[in-house]
ZAGU-633145 format. One record per residue (C-alpha): residue in three letters; x, y, z. Coordinates in pm, whole numbers, padded with zeros to 5 digits, always signed. Each point is the difference from the previous one (the first is absolute). Last residue first. Example, Ala and Ser with C-alpha at 12.3 -4.5 7.8 and 13.67 -1.06 7.14 Angstrom:
# ZAGU-633145
SER+01367-00106+00714ALA-00137-00344+00066
# end
This chain:
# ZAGU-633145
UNK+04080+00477-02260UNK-00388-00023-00091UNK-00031+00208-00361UNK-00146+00376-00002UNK-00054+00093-00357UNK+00000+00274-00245UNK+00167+00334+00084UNK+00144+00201-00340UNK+00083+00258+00209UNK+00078+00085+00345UNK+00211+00305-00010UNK+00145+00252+00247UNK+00329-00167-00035UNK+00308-00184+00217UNK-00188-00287+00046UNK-00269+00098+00153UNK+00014+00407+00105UNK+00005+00183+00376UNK+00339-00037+00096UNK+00157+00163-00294UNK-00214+00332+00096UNK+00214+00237-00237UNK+00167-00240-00262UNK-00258-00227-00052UNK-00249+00295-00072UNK-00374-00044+00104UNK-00233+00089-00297UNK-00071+00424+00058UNK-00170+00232+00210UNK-00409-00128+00068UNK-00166+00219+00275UNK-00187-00181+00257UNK+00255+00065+00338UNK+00355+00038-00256UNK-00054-00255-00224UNK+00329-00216-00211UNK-00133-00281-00214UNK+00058-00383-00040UNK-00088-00126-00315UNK-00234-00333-00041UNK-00077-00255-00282UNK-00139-00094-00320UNK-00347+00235+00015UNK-00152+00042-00351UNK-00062+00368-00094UNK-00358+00062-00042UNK-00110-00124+00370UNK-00283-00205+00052UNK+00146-00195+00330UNK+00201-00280+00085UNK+00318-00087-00263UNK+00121-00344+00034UNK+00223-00178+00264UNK+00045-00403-00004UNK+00046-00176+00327UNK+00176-00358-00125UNK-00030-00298-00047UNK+00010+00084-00376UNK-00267-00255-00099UNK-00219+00058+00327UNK+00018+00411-00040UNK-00108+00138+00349UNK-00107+00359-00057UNK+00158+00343+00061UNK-00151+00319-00057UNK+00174+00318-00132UNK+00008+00381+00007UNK-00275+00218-00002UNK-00339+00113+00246UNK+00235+00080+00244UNK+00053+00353-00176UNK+00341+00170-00095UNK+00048-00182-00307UNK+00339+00063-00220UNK+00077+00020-00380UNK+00296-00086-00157UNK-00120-00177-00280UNK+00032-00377+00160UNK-00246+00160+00266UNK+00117+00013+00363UNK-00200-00052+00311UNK+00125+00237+00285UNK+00210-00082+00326UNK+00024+00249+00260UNK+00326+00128+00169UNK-00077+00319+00261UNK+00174+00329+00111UNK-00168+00174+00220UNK+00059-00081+00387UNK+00276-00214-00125UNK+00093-00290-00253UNK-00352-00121+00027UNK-00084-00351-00163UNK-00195-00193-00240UNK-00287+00205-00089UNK-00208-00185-00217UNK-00134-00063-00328UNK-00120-00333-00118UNK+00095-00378+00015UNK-00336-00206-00014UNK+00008-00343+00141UNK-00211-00313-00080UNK-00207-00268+00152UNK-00280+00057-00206UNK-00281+00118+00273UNK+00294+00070+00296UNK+00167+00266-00189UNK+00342+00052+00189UNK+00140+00378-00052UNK+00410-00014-00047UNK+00160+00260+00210UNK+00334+00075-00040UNK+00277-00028+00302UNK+00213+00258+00087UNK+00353+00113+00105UNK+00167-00335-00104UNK-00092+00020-00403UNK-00146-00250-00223UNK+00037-00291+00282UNK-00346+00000+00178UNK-00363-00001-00202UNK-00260+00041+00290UNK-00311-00185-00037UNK-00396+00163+00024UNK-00300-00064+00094UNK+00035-00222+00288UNK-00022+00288+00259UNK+00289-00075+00212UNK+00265-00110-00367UNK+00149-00285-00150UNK+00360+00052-00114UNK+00119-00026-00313UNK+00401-00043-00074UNK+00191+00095-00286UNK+00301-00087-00200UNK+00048+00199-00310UNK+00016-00146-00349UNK+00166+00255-00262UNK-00098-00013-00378UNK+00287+00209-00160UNK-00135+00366-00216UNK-00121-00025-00318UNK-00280+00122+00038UNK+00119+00308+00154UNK-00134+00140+00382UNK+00245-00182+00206UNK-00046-00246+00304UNK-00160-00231-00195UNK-00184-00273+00145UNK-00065-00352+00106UNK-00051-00029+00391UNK+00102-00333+00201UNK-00190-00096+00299UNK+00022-00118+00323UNK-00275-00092+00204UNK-00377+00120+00082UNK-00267-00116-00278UNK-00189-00282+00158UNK-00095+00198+00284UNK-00273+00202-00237UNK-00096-00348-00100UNK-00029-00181+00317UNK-00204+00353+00136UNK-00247+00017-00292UNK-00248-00305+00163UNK-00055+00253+00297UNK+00123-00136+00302UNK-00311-00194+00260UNK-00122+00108+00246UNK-00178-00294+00188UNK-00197+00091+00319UNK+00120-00185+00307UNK-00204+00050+00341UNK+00160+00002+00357UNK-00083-00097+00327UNK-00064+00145+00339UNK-00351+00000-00071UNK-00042+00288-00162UNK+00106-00127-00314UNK+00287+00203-00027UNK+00117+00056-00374UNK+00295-00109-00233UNK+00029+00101-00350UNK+00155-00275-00217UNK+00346-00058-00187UNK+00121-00244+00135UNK+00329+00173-00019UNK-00158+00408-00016UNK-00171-00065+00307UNK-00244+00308+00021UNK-00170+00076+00350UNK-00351+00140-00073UNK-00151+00262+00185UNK-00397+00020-00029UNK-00189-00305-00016UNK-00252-00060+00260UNK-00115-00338+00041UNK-00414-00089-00003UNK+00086-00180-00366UNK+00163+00259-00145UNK-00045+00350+00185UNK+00140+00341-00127UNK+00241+00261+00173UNK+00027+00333-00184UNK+00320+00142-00113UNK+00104-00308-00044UNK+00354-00113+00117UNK+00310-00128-00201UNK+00301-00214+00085UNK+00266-00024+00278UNK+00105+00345+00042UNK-00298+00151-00065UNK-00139+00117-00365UNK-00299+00157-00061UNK-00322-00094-00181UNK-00310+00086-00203UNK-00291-00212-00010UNK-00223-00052-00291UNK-00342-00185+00049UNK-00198-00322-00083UNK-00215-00215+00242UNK-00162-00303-00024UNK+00279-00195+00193UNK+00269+00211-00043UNK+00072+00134-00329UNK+00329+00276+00005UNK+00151+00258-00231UNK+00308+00092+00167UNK+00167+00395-00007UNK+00318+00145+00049UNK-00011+00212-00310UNK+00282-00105-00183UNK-00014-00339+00170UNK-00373-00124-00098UNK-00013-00304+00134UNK-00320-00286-00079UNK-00162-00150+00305UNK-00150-00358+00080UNK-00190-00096+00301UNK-00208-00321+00048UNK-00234-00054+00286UNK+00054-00351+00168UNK+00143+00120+00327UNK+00245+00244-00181UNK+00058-00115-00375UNK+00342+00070-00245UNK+00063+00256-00212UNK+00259+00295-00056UNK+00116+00140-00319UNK+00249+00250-00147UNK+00289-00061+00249UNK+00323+00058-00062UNK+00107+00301+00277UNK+00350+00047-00004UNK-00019+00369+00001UNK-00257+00003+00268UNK+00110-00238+00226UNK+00370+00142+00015UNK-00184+00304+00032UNK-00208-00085+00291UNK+00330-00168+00178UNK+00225+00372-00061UNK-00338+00202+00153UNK+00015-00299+00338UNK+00332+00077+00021UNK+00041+00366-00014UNK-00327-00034+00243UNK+00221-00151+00284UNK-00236-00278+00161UNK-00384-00051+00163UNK-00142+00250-00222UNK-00328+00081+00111UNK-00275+00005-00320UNK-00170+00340-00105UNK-00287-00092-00218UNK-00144+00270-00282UNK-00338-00073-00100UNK-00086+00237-00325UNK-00242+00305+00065UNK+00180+00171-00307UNK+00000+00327+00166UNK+00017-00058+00368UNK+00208-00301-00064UNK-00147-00287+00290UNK+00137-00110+00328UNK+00026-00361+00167UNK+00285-00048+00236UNK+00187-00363+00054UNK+00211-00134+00259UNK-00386-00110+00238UNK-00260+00194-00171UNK+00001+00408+00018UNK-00295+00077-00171UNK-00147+00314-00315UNK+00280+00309-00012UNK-00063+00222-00268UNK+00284+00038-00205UNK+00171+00318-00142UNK+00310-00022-00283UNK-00190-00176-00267UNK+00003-00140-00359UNK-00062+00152-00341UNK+00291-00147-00141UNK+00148+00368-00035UNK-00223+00220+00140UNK+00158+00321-00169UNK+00377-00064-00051UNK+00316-00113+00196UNK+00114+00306+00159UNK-00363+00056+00191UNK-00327+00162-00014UNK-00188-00302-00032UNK+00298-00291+00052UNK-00227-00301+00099UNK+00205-00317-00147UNK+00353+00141+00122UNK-00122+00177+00274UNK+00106-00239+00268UNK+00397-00056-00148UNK+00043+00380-00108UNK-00144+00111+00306UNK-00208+00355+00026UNK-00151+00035+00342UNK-00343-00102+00079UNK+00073-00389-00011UNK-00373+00007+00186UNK-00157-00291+00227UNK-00360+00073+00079UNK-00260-00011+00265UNK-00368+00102-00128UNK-00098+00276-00205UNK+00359+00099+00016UNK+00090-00096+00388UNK+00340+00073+00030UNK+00321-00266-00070UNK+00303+00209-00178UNK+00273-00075-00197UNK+00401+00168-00029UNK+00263-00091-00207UNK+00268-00279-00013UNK+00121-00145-00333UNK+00158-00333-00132UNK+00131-00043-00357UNK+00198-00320-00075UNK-00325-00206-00014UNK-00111+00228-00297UNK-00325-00140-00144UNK-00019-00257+00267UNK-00076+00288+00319UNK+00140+00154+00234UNK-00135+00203+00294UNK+00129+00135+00294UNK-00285+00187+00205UNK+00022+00279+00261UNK-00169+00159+00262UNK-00034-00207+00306UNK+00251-00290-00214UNK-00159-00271-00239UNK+00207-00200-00215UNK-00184-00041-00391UNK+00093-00281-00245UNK-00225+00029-00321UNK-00075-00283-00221UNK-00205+00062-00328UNK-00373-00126-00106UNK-00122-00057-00358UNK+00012+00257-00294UNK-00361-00086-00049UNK-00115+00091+00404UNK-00347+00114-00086UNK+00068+00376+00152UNK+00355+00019-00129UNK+00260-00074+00276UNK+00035-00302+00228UNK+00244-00014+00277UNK+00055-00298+00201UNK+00171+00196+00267UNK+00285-00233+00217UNK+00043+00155+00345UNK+00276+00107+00251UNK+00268-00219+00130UNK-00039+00074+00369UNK-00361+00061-00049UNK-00153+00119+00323UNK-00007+00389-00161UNK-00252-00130-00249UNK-00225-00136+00246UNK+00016+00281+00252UNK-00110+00255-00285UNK-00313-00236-00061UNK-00086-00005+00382UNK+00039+00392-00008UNK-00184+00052-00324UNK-00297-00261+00132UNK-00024+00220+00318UNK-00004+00314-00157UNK-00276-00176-00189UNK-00215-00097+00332UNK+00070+00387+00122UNK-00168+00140-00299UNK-00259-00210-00003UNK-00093+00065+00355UNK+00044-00138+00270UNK-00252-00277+00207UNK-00120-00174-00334UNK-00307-00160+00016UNK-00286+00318+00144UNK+00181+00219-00207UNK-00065-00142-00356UNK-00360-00085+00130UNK-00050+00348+00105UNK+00149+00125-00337UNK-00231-00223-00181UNK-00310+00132+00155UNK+00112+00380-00061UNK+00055-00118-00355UNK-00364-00141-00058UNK-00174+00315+00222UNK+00217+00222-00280UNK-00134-00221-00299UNK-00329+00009+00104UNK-00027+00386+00070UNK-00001+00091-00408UNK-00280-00301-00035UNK-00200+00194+00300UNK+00015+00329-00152UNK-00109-00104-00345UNK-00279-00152+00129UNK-00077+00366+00201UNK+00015+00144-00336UNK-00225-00280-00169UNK-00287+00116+00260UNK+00078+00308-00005UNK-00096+00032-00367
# end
């Protein structure tokens, strides 16, 4: 019995002897302490932010496997204060406190509420418990020439500060131009002999890619002259990690580094000729009145391509709005449905509902009419879209005040809001080229 107590003794005293050796090697290579050393790192980190004249690009990333992609912050550094904006709301910038302390480890914290910073991580906040799940703390990993490493203390995702080297308003208006122009679904080409092809994901930021023998899905975000991974990758011994977009050759350009350059074809979608094909002038067949019987009218309209490719703006029914036709790139088609056209004032809003020949109205996107190329006709012919009972012919414009419905539109009270004189468009049939 004492023999396995004084066993147990030892193996408890092991562990102790172990740590006490450690701790003299720790000491014996570093001459401060730990402490000190990451004081140090906060101070030289601080230093680097404040040096900016411009400030810093964040490639930020929330959700902790990156699928909604990566979004560009602009953030300008003061002792105590950040100014942040970011591409959800360029037009919104705010100032509020942060903090850098040692955290288990040093750390960068937006520790005051801002409406710009706290947008993905709002715990706690206006905008809704955790929101996109993302972060508002960051462990701080290497400072490495213009560019600091730090990871999401939650989500653990890389998060890369980049120094600006112009006015951030600028480079945020030149990353949105990129984004919402942004054609691309595939890239491909070869690096040093080793092929690499990639398939784009916009909604979610994200590009399937096969280098070599390897396969993975990379998420993105948007610069001001193309796109960079949130990781970097290597194709044929070169890394591959921001890629300048040339929307005329339409290629993504990267350095080589050599002092050259390396093309990449990325090529437009095949859709894009035909969704193009459509903008021009137009002429509507209606009614502008509810009875059968009521005069055909032809109104002159205009559709206009739109950012996001997915849908065209109908111009010409009425010069305080423009309605919204949705662009179905699968059939080449367009669905006209229920929207809000226009406000009137802080409450007071014009929407246009499918209408039934019986009188009936729809209140639900899910109704009103789809419009398909008719080769005999030569012309854009509108049926009904949807399952609903009553058989869509046209549109009525309505009267809400905020989401309540009041009454069809009258002519006589809100002239300036109607087509043609009436709340009606029934009876509509066909788009013909002008």
């Amino acid at each position: 019995m004492k023999i396995k107590q004084y066993i147990f003794a030892l193996l408890l005293a092991v562990p102790a002897l172990w740590l006490q050796s450690c701790k003299n090697t720790i000491e014996d290579k570093f001459d401060t302490s730990a402490s000190v050393r990451q004081e140090a790192f906060i101070d030289q980190f601080r230093q680097k932010l404040l040096d900016s004249e411009y400030g810093w690009v964040m490639d930020y990333y929330p959700q902790n496997n990156q699928s909604i992609g990566g979004y560009v912050f602009c953030l300008k550094f003061t002792e105590d204060e950040v100014t942040a904006t970011c591409e959800k709301d360029p037009s919104l910038t705010v100032t509020s406190y942060y903090s850098l302390k040692n955290n288990i480890g040093p750390s960068l914290s937006f520790d005051t509420y801002n409406k710009v910073l706290h947008h993905y991580f709002c715990e706690g906040s206006p905008d809704g418990y955790q929101a996109e799940k993302g972060d508002f703390e960051f462990r701080l990993d290497s400072i490495i020439g213009d560019k600091i490493y730090m990871h999401g203390n939650r989500n653990n995702n890389v998060i890369t500060l980049h120094k600006l080297t112009y006015d951030p308003n600028e480079y945020m208006a030149k990353a949105i131009d990129v984004r919402d122009f942004f054609l691309v679904d595939k890239i491909k080409g070869s690096i040093n002999g080793e092929d690499i092809n990639g398939d784009f994901t916009w909604s979610t930021r994200q590009i399937a890619l096969t280098y070599g023998s390897k396969s993975r899905d990379m998420a993105y975000v948007f610069t001001d002259k193309g796109i960079r991974f949130y990781k970097e990758i290597t194709v044929g011994g070169v890394p591959v990690y921001d890629l300048q977009y040339d929307s005329e050759s339409k290629t993504f350009i990267i350095p080589d580094g050599n002092g050259g350059t390396i093309t990449l074809e990325a090529p437009n979608p095949e859709w894009l000729d035909k969704y193009y094909a459509w903008q021009g002038e137009w002429v509507l067949t209606c009614h502008t009145a509810k009875e059968d019987d009521s005069p055909t009218k032809e109104l002159d309209v205009t559709l206009v391509p739109t950012k996001g490719f997915e849908t065209y703006l109908m111009r010409g029914l009425n010069p305080n709005y423009d309605v919204v036709l949705e662009y179905r790139k699968a059939d080449d088609s367009f669905y006209w449905t229920f929207q809000t056209l226009t406000y009137i004032d802080d409450v007071k809003n014009v929407r246009m509902l499918p209408y039934s020949t019986q009188g009936y109205i729809g209140t639900s996107t899910t109704y009103g009419m789809v419009g398909e190329w008719n080769e005999e006709q030569q012309a854009l012919v509108w049926r009904e879209k949807g399952n609903w009972t009553r058989v869509c012919s046209g549109f009525v414009l309505y009267l809400y005040e905020n989401a309540t419905r009041i009454s069809a539109l009258s002519p006589t009270t809100y002239p300036d809001y109607v087509i043609d004189g009436s709340a009606y468009l029934y009876g509509v049939t066909s788009l013909k080229r002008k």
